[in-house]
C-alpha positions as a Markdown table, in Angstrom:
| # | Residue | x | y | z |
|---|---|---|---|---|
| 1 | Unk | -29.7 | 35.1 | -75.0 |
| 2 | Unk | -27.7 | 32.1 | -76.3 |
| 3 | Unk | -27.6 | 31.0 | -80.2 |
| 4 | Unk | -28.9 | 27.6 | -81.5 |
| 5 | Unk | -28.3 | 25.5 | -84.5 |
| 6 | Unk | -30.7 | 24.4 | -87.3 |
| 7 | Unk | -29.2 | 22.0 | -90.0 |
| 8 | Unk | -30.1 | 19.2 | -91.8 |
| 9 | Unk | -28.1 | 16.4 | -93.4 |
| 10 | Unk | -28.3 | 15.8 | -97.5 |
| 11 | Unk | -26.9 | 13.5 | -100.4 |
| 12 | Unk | -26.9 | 14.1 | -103.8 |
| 13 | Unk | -28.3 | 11.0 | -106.0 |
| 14 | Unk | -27.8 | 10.4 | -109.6 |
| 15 | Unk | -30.8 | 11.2 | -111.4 |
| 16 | Unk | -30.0 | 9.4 | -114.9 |
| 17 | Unk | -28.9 | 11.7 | -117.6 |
| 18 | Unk | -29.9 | 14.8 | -115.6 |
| 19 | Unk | -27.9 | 16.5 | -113.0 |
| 20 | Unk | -27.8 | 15.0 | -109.6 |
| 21 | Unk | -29.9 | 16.2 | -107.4 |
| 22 | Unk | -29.6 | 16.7 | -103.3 |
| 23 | Unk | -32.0 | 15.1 | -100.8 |
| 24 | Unk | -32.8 | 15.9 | -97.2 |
| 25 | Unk | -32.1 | 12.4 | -95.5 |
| 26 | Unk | -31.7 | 13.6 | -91.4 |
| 27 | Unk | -32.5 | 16.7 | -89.1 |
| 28 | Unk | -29.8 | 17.6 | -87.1 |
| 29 | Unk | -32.0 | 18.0 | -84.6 |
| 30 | Unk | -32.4 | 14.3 | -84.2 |
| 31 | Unk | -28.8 | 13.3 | -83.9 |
| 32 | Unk | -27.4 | 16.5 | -82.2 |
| 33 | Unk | -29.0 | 19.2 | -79.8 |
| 34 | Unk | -26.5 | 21.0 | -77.8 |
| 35 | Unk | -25.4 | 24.2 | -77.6 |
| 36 | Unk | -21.7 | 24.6 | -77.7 |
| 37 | Unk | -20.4 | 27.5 | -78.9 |
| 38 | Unk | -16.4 | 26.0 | -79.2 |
| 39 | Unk | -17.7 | 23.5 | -81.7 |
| 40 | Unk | -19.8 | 26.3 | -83.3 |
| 41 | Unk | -16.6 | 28.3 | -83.0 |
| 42 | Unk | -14.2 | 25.5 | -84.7 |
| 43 | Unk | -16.6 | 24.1 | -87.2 |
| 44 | Unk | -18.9 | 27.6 | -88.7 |
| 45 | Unk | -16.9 | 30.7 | -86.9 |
| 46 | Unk | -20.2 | 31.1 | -84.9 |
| 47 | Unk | -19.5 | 32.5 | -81.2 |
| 48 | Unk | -15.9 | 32.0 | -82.1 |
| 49 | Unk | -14.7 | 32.5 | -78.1 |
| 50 | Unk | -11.8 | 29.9 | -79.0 |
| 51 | Unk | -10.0 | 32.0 | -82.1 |
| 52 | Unk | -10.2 | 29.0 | -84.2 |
| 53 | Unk | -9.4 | 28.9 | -88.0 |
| 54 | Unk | -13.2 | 28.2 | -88.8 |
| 55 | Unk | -13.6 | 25.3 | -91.7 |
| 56 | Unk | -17.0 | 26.3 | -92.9 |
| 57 | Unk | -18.2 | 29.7 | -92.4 |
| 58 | Unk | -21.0 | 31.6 | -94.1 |
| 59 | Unk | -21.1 | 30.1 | -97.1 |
| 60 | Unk | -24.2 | 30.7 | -97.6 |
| 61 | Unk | -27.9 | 28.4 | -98.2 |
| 62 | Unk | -26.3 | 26.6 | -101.0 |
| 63 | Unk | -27.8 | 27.2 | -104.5 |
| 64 | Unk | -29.1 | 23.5 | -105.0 |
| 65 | Unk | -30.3 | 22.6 | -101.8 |
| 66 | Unk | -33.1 | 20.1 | -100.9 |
| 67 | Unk | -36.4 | 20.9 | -101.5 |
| 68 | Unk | -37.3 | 20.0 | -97.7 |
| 69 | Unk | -33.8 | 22.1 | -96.8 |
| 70 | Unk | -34.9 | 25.3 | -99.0 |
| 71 | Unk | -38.8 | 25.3 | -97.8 |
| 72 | Unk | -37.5 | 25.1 | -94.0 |
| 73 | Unk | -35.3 | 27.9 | -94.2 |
| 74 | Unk | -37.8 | 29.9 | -96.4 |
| 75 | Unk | -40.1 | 29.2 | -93.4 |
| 76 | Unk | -37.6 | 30.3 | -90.7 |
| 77 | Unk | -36.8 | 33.5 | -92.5 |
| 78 | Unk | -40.2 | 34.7 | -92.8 |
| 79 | Unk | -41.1 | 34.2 | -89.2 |
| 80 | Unk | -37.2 | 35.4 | -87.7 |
| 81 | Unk | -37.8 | 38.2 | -90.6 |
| 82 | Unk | -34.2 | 39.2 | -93.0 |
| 83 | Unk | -31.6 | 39.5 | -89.8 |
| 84 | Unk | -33.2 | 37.0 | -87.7 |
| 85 | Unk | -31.3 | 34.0 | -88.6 |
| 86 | Unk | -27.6 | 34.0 | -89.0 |
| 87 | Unk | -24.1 | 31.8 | -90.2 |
| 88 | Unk | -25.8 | 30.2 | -93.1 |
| 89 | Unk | -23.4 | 27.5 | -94.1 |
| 90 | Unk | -22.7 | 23.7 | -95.2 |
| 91 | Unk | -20.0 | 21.9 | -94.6 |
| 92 | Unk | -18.8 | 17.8 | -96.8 |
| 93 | Unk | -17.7 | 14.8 | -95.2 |
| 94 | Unk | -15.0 | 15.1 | -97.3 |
| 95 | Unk | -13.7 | 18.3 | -95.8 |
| 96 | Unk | -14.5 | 16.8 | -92.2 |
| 97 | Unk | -12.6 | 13.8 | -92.8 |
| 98 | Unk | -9.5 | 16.2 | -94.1 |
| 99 | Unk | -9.4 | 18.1 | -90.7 |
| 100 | Unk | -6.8 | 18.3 | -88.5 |
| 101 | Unk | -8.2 | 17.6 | -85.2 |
| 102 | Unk | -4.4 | 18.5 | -83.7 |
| 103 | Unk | -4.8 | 21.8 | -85.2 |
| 104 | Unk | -5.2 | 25.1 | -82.6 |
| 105 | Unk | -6.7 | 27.8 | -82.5 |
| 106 | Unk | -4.8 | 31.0 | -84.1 |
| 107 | Unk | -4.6 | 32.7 | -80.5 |
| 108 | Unk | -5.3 | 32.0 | -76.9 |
| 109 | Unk | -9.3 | 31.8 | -76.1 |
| 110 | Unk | -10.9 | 35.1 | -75.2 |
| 111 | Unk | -12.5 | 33.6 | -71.9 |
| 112 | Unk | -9.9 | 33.0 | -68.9 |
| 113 | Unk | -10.3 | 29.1 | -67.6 |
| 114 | Unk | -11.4 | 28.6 | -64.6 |
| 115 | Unk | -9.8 | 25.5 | -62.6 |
| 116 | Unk | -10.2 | 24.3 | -58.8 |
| 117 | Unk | -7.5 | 22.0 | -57.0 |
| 118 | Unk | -8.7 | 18.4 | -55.9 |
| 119 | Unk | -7.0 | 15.5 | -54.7 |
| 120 | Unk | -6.9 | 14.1 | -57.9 |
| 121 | Unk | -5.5 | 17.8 | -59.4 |
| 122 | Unk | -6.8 | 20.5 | -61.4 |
| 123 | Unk | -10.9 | 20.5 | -62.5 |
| 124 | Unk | -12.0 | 22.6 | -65.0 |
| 125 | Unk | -15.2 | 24.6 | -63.8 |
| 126 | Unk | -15.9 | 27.0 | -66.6 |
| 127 | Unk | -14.4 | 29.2 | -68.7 |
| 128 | Unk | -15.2 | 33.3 | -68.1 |
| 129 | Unk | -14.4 | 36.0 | -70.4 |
| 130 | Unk | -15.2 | 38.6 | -67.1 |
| 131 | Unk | -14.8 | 37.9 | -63.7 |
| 132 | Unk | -15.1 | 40.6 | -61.4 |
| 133 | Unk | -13.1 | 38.5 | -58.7 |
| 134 | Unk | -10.2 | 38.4 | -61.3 |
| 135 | Unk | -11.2 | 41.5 | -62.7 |
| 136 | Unk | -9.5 | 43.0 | -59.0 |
| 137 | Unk | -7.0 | 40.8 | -58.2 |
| 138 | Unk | -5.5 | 41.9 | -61.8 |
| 139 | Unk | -6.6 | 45.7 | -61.8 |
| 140 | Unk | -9.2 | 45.7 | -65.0 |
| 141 | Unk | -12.0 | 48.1 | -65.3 |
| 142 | Unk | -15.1 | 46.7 | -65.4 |
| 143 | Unk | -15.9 | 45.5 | -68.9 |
| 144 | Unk | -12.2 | 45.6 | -70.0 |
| 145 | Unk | -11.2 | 43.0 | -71.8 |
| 146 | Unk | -7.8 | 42.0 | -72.6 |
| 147 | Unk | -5.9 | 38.8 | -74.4 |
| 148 | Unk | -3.3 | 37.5 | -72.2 |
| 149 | Unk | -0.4 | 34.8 | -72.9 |
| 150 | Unk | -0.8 | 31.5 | -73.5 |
| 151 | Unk | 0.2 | 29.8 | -70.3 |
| 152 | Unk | -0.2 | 32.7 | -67.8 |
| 153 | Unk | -2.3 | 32.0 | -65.2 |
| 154 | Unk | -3.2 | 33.6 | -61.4 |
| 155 | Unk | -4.8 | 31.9 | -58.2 |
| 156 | Unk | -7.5 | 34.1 | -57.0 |
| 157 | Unk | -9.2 | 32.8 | -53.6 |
| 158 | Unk | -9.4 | 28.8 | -54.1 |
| 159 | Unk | -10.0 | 29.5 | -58.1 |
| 160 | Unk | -7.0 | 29.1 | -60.4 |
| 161 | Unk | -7.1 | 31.3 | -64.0 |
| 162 | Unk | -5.6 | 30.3 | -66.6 |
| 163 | Unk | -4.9 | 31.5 | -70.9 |
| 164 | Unk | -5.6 | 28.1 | -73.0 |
| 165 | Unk | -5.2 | 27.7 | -76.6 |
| 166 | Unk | -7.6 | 24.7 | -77.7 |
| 167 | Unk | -7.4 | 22.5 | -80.3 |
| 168 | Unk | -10.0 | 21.4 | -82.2 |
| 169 | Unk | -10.2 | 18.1 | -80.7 |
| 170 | Unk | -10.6 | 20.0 | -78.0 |
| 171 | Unk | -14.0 | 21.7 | -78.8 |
| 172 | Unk | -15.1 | 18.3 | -80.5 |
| 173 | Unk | -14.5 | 15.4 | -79.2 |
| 174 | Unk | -14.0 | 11.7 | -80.0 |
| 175 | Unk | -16.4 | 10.5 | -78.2 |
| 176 | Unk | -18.6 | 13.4 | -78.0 |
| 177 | Unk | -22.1 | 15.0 | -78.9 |
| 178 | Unk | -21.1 | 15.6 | -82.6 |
| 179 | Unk | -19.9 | 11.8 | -83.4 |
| 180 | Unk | -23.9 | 10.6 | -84.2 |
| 181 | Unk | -23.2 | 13.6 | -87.1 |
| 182 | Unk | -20.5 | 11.8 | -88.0 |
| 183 | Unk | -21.5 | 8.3 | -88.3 |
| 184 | Unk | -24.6 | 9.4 | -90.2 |
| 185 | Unk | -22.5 | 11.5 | -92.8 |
| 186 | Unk | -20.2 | 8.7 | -93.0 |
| 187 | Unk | -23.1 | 6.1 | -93.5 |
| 188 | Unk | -24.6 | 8.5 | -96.7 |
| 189 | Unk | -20.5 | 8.9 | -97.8 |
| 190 | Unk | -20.9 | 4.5 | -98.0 |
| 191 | Unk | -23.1 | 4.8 | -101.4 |
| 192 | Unk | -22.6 | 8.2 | -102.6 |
| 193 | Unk | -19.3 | 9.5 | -102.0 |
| 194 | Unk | -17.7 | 12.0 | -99.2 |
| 195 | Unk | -18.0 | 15.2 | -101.6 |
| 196 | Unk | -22.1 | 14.2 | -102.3 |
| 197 | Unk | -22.7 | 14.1 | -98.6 |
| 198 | Unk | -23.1 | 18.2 | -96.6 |
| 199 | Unk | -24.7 | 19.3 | -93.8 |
| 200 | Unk | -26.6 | 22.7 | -93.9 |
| 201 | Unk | -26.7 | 24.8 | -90.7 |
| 202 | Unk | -28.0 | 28.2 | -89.6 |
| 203 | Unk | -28.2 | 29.9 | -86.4 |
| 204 | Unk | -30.3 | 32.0 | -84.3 |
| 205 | Unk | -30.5 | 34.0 | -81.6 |
């Protein structure tokens, strides 16, 4: 079973003397809807396969949220029931624009990389955390899992196996799904600043 995200974009608007308040302005659904657990991993600490550092995680639903934000989740938790959805969080455009997309991950990923040689060199073809192929060539039980050096790799049959240590421009990428996220945030962040600008995420399974 593979976990999805849920989120929604929100500013916060002066509201004369009173405090500002926070508006829905896009579902994430509408400018993002993959499923990539190395961004999950990087951004929220959700399916954190890579053993990044994550800049967001489980904050929480925050306190002030959109009314449109708070009744959705409301909604989702009564029909997923208490433990259904998971990884509550939010995240500024201030603190994305602060990253440092050069940064890597604290260790090596916990799935082996998976490579085939072509004329034009080396193609990634997935990444595996078992392999029963590998699992033989190396002598691991089945199910035994095990963290091996950045760098060492072994050629089993035509596939080549490999430790990688991402970076986080590695799991999101310039010109990749999460950039129409970006430019929105960075649109809102034009009138209303980078720290009144989140986006609100959950997860499910």
């Amino acid at each position: 079973m593979g976990t999805d995200i849920t989120g929604f974009l929100e500013y916060r608007a002066p509201q004369g003397d009173r405090e500002p308040t926070w508006y829905t302005a896009h579902n994430l659904g509408s400018l993002y809807g993959n499923r990539d657990y190395d961004a999950f991993g990087c951004l929220f600490g959700v399916r954190n396969h890579a053993n990044f550092r994550p800049l967001a995680a489980d904050r929480g639903l925050p306190a002030d949220a959109s009314a449109t934000v708070s009744a959705r989740f409301a909604q989702l938790t009564e029909w997923y029931g208490e433990d259904g959805l998971h990884g509550t969080t939010w995240i500024t455009w201030a603190e994305v624009k602060a990253v440092d997309w050069d940064e890597r991950a604290e260790r090596p990923d916990s799935r082996l990389h998976q490579y085939r040689r072509t004329a034009n060199g080396l193609r990634l073809t997935g990444k595996s955390s078992w392999s029963a192929a590998f699992a033989e060539a190396v002598g691991l039980r089945r199910g035994e899992e095990r963290e091996w050096p950045e760098g060492s790799e072994w050629l089993v049959g035509e596939t080549l196996y490999r430790s990688v240590t991402l970076r986080r421009k590695d799991a999101i990428t310039e010109t990749g799904e999460w950039q129409p996220v970006w430019k929105a945030m960075e649109s809102l962040a034009a009138p209303y600043g980078d720290d009144n600008v989140r986006l609100v995420v959950w997860f499910d399974d």
